[in-house]
C-alpha positions as CSV (number, residue, x, y, z in Angstrom):
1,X,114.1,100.7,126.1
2,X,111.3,102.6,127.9
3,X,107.7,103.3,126.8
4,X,108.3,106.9,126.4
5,X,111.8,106.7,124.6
6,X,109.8,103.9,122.5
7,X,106.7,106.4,122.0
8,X,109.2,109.1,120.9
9,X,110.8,107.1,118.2
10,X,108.0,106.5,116.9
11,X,106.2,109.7,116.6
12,X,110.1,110.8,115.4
13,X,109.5,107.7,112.6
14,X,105.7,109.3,112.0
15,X,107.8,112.9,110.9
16,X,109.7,111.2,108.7
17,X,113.5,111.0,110.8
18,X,115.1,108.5,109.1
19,X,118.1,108.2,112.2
20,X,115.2,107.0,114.1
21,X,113.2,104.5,111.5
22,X,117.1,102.9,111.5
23,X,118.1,103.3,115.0
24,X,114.3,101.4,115.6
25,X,115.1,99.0,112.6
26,X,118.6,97.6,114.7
27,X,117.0,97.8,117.9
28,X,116.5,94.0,119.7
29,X,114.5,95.4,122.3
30,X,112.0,97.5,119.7
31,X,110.5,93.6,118.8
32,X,108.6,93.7,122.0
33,X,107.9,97.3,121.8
34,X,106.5,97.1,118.5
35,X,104.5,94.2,119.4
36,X,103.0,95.6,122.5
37,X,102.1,98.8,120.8
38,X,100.0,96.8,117.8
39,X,98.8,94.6,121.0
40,X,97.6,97.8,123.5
41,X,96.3,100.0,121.1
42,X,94.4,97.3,118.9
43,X,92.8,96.4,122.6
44,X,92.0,99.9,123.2
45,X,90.7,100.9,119.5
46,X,88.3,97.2,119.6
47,X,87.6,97.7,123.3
48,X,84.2,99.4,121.5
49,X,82.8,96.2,120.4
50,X,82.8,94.0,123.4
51,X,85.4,91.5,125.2
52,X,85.5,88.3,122.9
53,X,85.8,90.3,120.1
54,X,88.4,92.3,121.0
55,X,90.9,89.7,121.3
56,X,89.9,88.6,117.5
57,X,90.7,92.5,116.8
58,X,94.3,92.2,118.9
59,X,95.8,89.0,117.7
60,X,94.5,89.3,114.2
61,X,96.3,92.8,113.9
62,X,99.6,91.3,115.6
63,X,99.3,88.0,113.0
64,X,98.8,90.7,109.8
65,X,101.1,93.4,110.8
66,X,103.8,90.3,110.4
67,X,102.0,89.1,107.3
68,X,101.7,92.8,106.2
69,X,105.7,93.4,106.9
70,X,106.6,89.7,105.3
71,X,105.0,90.7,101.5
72,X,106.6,93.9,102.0
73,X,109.9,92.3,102.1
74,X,109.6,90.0,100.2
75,X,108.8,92.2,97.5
76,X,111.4,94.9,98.6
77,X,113.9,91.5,98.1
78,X,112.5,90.9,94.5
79,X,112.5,95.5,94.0
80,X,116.5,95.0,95.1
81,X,116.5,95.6,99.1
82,X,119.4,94.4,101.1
83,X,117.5,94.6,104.9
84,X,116.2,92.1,107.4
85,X,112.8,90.8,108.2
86,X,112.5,91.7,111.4
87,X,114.5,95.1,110.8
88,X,111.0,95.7,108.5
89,X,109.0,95.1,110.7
90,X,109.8,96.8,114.0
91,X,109.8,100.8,112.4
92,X,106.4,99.6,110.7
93,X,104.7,98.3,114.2
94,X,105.6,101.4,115.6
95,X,103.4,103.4,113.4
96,X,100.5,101.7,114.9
97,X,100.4,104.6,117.4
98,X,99.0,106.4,114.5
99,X,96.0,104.5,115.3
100,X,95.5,105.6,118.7
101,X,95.0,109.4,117.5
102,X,93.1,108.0,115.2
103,X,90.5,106.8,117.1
104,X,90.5,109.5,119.9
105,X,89.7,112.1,117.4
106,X,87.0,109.8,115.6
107,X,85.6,109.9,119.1
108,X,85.5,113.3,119.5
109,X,84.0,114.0,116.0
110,X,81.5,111.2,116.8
111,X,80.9,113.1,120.6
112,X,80.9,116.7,119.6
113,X,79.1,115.9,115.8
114,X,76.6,113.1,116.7
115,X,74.8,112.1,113.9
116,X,70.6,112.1,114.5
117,X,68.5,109.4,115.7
118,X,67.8,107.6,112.6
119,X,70.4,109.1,110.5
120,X,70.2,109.0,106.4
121,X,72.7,106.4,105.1
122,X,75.5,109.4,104.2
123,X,75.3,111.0,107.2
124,X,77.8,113.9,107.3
125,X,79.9,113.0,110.4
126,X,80.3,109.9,108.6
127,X,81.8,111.2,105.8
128,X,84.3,113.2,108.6
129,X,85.3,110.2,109.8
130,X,85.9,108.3,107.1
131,X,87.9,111.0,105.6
132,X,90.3,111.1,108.3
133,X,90.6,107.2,108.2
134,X,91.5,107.5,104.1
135,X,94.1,110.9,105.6
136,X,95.6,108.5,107.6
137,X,95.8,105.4,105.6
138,X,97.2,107.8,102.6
139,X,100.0,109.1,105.6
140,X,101.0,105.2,106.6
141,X,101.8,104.9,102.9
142,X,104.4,107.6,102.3
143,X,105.8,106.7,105.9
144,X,106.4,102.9,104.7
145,X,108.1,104.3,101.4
146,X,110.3,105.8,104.0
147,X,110.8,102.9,105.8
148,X,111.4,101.0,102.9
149,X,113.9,103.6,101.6
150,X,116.0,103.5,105.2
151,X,115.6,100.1,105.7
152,X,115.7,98.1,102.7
153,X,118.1,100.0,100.8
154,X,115.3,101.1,98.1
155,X,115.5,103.6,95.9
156,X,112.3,106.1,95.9
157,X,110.9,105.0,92.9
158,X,111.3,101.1,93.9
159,X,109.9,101.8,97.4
160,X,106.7,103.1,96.3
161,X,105.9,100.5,93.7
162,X,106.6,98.3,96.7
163,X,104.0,100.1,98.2
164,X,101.5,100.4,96.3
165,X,101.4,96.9,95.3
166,X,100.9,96.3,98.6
167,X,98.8,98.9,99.7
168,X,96.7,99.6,96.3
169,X,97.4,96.5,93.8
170,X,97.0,93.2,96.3
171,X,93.6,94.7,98.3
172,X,92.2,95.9,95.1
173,X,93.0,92.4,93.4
174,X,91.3,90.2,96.6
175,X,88.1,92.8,96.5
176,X,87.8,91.9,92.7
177,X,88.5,88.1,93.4
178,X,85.9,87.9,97.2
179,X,83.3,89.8,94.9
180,X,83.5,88.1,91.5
181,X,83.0,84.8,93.6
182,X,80.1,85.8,96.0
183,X,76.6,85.0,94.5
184,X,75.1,88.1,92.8
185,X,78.2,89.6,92.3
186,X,77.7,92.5,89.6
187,X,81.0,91.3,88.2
188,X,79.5,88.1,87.6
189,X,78.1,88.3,83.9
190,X,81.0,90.4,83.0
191,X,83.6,87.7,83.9
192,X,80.9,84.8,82.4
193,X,81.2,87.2,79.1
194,X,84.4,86.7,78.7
195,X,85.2,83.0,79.2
């Protein structure tokens, strides 16, 4: 399969076509797509902070995009899916071209809406960008409830309690647990309060 036959799928998976989440899903040759579209554009998007650490940003997103797809399944199994792994996982890597708009227009914002010198902590440009980044994030989830639905055979209602237990519920749940055990954690007395 070709880059731009690949790049068209997925924009066609990003508008919701489910013909092209499942032609993606049975696809053998959309493993390596999907992994070198999480590899380029996670090189391109950490490209901004400098060579070593760019290869941390690449290989960790490749190692939790599988980790990301594998708790989705997993789930979707307990929630009554009937799909594959791997048939999970390919549709979902090839949203990562998301990310790639992403970033160009969080480069033009930051270009075209610099913030100044020394710029108060809430700078405004900041807020912009951030707001797209929650836009998107919020977009990713109603696309994986798609995938979900096409894939694993989910019914709506399962696919996006799927979802949000692993979009909203499990970050939410590890915040609460990194914070409550960090020293000086304002959860801290709270937690001691009630044990």
């Amino acid at each position: 399969m070709g880059w731009i036959k690949s790049l068209r799928q997925a924009f066609d998976i990003l508008t919701f076509r489910r013909s092209s989440i499942q032609a993606v899903a049975e696809d053998p040759s959309a493993l390596l797509m999907g992994l070198s579209f999480i590899a380029l554009f996670n090189f391109i998007g950490g490209l901004w902070s400098g060579f070593p650490r760019v290869v941390y940003v690449t290989v960790s997103a490749i190692v939790s995009s599988f980790v990301m797809a594998g708790i989705l399944y997993l789930l979707a199994r307990l929630f009554g899916g009937r799909g594959g792994y791997l048939d999970l996982w390919k549709p979902i890597a090839y949203t990562s071209v998301i990310g790639v708009l992403t970033l160009m227009i969080s480069i033009i914002i930051r270009i075209f809406l610099p913030a100044p010198p020394s710029p108060p902590p809430l700078h405004w440009s900041s807020w912009l960008v951030s707001g797209l980044h929650f836009a998107v994030s919020a977009y990713i989830f109603i696309v994986t409830v798609f995938i979900l639905e096409t894939v694993m055979a989910l019914q709506r209602v399962s696919a996006i309690a799927v979802a949000l237990i692993v979009y909203v519920a499990i970050p939410v749940i590890l915040m609460l647990l990194l914070t409550t055990l960090t020293e000086g954690s304002p959860l801290l007395p709270w937690i001691y309060g009630i044990f």
